[in-house]
Structure formats: C-alpha cells, structure tokens
VOGU-3710 file (C-alpha; in Angstrom, 3 decimals, decimal comma):
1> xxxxxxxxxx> 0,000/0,000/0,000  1,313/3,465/-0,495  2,696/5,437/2,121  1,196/8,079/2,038  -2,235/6,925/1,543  -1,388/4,764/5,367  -1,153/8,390/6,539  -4,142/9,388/5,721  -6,057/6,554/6,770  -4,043/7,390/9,959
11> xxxxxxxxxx> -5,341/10,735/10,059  -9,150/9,613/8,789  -8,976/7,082/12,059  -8,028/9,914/14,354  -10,410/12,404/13,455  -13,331/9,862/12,757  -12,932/7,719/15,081  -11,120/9,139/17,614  -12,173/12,570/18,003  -8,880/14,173/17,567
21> xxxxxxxxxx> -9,477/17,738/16,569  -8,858/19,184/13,131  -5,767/21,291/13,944  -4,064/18,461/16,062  -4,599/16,016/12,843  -3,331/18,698/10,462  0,057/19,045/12,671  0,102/14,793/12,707  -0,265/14,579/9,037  2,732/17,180/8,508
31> xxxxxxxxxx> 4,759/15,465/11,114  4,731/12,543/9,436  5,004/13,636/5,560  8,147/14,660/6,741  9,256/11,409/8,485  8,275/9,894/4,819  10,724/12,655/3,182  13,310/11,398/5,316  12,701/7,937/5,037  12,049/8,474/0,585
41> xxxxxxxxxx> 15,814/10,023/0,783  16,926/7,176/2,121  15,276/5,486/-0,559  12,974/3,169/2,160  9,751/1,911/0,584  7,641/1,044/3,101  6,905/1,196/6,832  7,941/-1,568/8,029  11,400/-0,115/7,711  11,103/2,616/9,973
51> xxxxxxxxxx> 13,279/0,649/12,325  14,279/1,868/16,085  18,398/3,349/14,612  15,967/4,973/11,531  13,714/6,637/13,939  16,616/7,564/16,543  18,661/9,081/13,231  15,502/11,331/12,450  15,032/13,023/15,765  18,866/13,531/16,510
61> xxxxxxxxxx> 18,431/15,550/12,543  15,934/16,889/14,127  17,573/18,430/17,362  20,622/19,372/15,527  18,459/21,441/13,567  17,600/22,938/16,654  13,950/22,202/17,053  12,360/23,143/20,185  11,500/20,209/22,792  7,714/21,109/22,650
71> xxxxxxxxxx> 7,450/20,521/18,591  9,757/17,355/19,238  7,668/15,971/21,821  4,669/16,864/19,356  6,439/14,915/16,470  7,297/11,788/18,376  3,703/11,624/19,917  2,428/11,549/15,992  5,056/9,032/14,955  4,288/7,101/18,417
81> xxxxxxxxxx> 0,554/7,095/17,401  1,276/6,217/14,271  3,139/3,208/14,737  0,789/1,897/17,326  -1,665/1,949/15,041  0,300/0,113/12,442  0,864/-2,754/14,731  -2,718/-3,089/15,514  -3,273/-3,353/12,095  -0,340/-5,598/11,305
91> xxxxxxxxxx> 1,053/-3,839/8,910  4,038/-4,046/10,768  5,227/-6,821/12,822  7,191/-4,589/15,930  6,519/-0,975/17,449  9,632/0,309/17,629  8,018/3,647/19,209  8,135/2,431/22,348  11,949/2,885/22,720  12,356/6,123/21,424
101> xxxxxxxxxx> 13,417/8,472/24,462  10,897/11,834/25,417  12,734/14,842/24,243  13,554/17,180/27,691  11,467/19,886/27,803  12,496/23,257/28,889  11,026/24,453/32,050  9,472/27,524/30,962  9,207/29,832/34,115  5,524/32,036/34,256
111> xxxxxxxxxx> 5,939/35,492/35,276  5,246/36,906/38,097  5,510/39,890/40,413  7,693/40,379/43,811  5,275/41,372/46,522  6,620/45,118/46,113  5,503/45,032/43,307  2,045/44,110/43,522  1,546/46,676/46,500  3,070/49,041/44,501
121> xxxxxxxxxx> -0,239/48,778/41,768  -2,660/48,592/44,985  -1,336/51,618/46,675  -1,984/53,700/43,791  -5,655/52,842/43,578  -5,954/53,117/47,744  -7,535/55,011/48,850  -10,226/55,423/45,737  -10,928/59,181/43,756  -13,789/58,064/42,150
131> xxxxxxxxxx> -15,986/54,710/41,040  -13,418/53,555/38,536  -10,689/53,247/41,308  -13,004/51,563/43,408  -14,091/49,006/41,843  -10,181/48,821/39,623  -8,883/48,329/43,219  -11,763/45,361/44,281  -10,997/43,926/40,757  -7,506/43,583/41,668
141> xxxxxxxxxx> -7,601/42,647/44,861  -9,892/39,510/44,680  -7,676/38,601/41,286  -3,974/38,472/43,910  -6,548/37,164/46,535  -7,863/34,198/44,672  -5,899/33,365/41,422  -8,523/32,829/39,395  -8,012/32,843/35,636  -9,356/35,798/33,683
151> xxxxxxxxxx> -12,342/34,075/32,344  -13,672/32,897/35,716  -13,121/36,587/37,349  -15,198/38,391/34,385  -18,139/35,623/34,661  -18,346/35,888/38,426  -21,930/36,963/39,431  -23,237/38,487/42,825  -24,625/34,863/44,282  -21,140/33,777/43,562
161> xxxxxxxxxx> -19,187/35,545/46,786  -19,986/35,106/50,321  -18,167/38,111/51,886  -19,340/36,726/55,251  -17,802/33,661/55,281  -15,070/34,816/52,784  -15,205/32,219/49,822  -16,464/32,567/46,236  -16,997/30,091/43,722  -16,206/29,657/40,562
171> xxxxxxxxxx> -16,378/27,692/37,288  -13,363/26,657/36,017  -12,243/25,137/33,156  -14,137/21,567/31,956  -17,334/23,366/33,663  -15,416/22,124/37,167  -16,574/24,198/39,553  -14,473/24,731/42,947  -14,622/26,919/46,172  -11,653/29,746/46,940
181> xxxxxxxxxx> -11,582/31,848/50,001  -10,812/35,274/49,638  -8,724/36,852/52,081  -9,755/40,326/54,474  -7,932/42,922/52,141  -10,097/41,889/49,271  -13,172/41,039/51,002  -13,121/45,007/52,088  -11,986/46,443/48,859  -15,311/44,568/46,909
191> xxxxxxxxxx> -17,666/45,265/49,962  -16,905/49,017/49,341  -17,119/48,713/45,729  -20,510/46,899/46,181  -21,744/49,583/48,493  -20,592/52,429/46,467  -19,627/52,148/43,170  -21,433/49,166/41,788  -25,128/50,351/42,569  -24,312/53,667/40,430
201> xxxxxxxxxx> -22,732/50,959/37,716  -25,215/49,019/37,593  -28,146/50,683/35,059  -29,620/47,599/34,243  -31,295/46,175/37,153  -31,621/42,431/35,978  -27,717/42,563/35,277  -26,344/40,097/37,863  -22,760/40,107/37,005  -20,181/41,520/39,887
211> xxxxxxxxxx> -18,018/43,696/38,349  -19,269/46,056/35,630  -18,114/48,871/33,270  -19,678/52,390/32,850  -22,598/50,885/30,750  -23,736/49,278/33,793  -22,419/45,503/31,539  -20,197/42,941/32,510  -16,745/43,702/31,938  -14,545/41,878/28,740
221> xxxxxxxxxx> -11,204/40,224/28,667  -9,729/43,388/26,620  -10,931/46,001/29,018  -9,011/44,197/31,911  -5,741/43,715/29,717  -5,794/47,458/28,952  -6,702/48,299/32,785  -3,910/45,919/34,135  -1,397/47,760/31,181  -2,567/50,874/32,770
231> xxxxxxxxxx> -2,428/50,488/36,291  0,892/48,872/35,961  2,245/52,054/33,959  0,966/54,276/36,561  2,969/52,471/39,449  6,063/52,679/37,385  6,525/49,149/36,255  8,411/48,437/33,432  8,118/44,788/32,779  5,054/43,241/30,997
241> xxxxxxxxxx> 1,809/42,639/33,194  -1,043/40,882/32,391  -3,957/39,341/33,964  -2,221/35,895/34,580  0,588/37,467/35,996  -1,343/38,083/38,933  -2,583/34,524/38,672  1,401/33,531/38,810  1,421/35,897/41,621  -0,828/34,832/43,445
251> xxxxxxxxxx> 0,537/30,669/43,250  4,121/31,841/43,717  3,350/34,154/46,931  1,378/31,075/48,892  4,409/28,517/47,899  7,241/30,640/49,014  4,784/31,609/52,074  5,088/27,662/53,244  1,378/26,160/51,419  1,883/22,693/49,998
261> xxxxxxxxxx> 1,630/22,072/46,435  -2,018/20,095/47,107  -3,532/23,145/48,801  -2,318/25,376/45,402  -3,421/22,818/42,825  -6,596/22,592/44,523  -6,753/26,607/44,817  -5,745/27,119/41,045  -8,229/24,226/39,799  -5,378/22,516/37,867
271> xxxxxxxxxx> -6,442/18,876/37,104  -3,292/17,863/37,318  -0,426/18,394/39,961  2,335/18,401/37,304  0,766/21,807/36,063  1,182/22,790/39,355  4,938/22,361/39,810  5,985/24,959/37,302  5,835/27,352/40,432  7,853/25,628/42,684
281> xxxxxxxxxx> 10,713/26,458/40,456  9,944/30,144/40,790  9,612/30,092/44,246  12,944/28,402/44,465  14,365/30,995/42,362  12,564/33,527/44,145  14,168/31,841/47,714  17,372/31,851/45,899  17,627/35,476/45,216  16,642/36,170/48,892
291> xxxxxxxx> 19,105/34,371/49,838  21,557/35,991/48,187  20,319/39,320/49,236  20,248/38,616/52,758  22,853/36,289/53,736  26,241/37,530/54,784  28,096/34,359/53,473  26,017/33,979/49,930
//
C-alpha cells in the first residue's frame, strides 16, 4: 500500500474515530510527511522499515536542527501514534516507538511579580478618587486574593461571593466548579465597591454580574488587559503585566509563604499536579535570590 495513503487513513482514524481535533490532525499529518521525506531520501519503501536506529537518526536531525523540545515531543507523539496503530493493524510486525526516548522539555518559568511590586499597583488605587478606582482596586484585589483565571473573574456573578464567610466560587475550566476563600484585604476592597460604586454601575437592574463597566455591563477580557497595562504604567513598572501574571502571583506568593503544592493545585483548579509544579521552580528561584540578598556568606 502506499505510504502516504497509510497516513491518511491514519489521520481519517483519528479524526473519525477518535475525536482528535482538526488542527491536532493537520500538525500529525505534517509530522509525518516529513518522516516519509526522510525515510524516501533514504530510498525506504515502506513502513515496516522505519526501524528503532531509523527513527533515533531522524530526531537527533531533528535536534541538531535545533527544534524546540515542545514541537519534538509533538512529532514523536504523531510518529508514536502512528506506529501503534500500524501494529494493531499488522502492517508491521514490531513498534519500535516504544523505545524512542521523550525529548527534555524546557522548564518555561511564568511570570510573576515580587510582593513590592504588587503593593506598589494597589497603593496607587488606595484610597479610591472616584468609582473607577473603586471598583479597579476590588478587581484587583480579589484577582492576587484568589488566582482565578481571567475568564472565571469576568463571569463571576453576585450569588457567587460570600463576603461573610469569605469564599467565592467559581467555574473553572471543563465546567469544574471549585470553592476559593478570599482573604480580608479583598473582602473590604469589593464590599466598598458593592456599596458604592457598583449600585451607580449598575443601570440595568436584571444585570447580575459583579463587576461592571460604565454601561452598567459585565466587563470583557480586553478592558481588563488594557486596565492591568494601565495600572501597571501608573505604578512605574516596566516589565510586561497581564492578567495571569497576577494569577502567577498569586501561586508563587502562597508557595514561598510555606502552602503545599495540594492546597495550590486545589486553589488554582489545575487537574493535574504536574501543572502545578511549574511554580515551585519560581519560588525556588525567588528563595534563591533572597538568599543571596540577605545572607552575609552567599
């Protein structure tokens, strides 16, 4: 059979059958059109050659090309596939994709701010002028309180925070929904902004969302990237802000602070711990520099 009719079958099984999303199948099929390049230059007619030494000759090509380890570990989880489903058709008799090493990924640090820092944007907005302060400074409050991602902040509604027992709720991403408590600084900053700014916000009556713009609407992902830009100018921050910075904030601050990596997996609403971890490598660095700073001997 041709080769390149096997990969689309592939790709027709994994989209069919499987589910796989368009985009995901279009990066497979391109992945492995250019394993058949490779193997075609070798003059290799069929796929039962891809052998383990073929395979390992690609990817070290590959790296020396100097692909990143995120499109290598894309590429060998398409050949991987691939070859799997080759066996279980017997068009081969071995899987040598088992063998093949995963490429080392770089640990890709997030961003986030020193505590300074985030003060820094706070004190400018305390104590309010006017509505926009108000409920800018209740915004950012709750977002360093709770960590909640930008889309689960700008859907929040009124029934969704309890400032007398201090939690909210939220519904994160998978439609999981979890419970955060919200510590006193921002329970006070969106108790003011409910008793004074929101009620002269709030022009539609039926409109049950918590934080709202001048139209008296809910507010959009673009209005708080251009508020966070702004508030971060006017405290005299260089670097780049955005509204997951504060979420990075928020996870670094209770790991160098002593909280176990359960408690801020659970907090975040990550599924899984592993996503979780990134941010023990910033607080380390963070604990590094400290140490640095402070220590006489460092």
């Amino acid at each position: 059979m041709d080769m390149e009719q096997t990969i689309e079958e592939f790709i027709q099984y994994l989209t069919v059958e499987m589910g796989l999303a368009d985009s995901t199948a279009k990066g497979y099929r391109g992945d492995l059109q250019n394993l058949l390049i490779f193997m075609e230059q070798k003059e290799l007619t069929c796929w039962s050659m891809a052998d383990l030494p073929l395979l390992t000759g690609y990817f070290h090509q590959l790296r020396s090309r100097g692909i990143s380890p995120a499109t290598l570990a894309r590429k060998l989880a398409a050949i991987r596939g691939f070859l799997r489903y080759l066996k279980r058709e017997k068009r081969i008799d071995a899987d040598p994709g088992v063998f093949l090493d995963n490429p080392r990924k770089d640990v890709i640090l997030p961003k986030a701010l020193s505590n300074e820092e985030i003060e820094s944007i706070l004190n400018i907005l305390d104590p309010p002028k006017d509505l926009a302060d108000m409920r800018d400074l209740a915004v950012l409050e709750l977002l360093y309180a709770s960590g909640l991602r930008i889309s689960e902040l700008v859907n929040l509604q009124l029934k969704d925070i309890d400032l007398e027992l201090g939690y909210l709720r939220c519904l994160g991403k998978g439609n999981k929904e979890r419970v955060v408590p919200v510590g006193e600084k921002a329970i006070l900053a969106v108790r003011n902004y409910l008793t004074a700014a929101r009620p002269q916000l709030a022009v539609i009556p039926s409109e049950r969302t918590l934080f709202l713009n001048r139209r008296g609407k809910g507010l959009s992902r673009q209005w708080f990237w251009a508020m966070i830009k702004e508030r971060t100018r006017q405290a005299g921050i260089k670097k780049s802000v955005s509204p997951h910075t504060f979420r990075h904030s928020f996870a670094t601050s209770l790991l160098i602070g002593g909280a176990d990596l359960r408690s801020v997996q659970e907090l975040l609403g990550h599924a899984d711990v592993s996503t979780t971890q990134v941010y023990t490598h910033l607080s380390d660095q963070r604990l590094k520099e400290a140490y640095k700073k402070s220590h006489p001997r460092a």
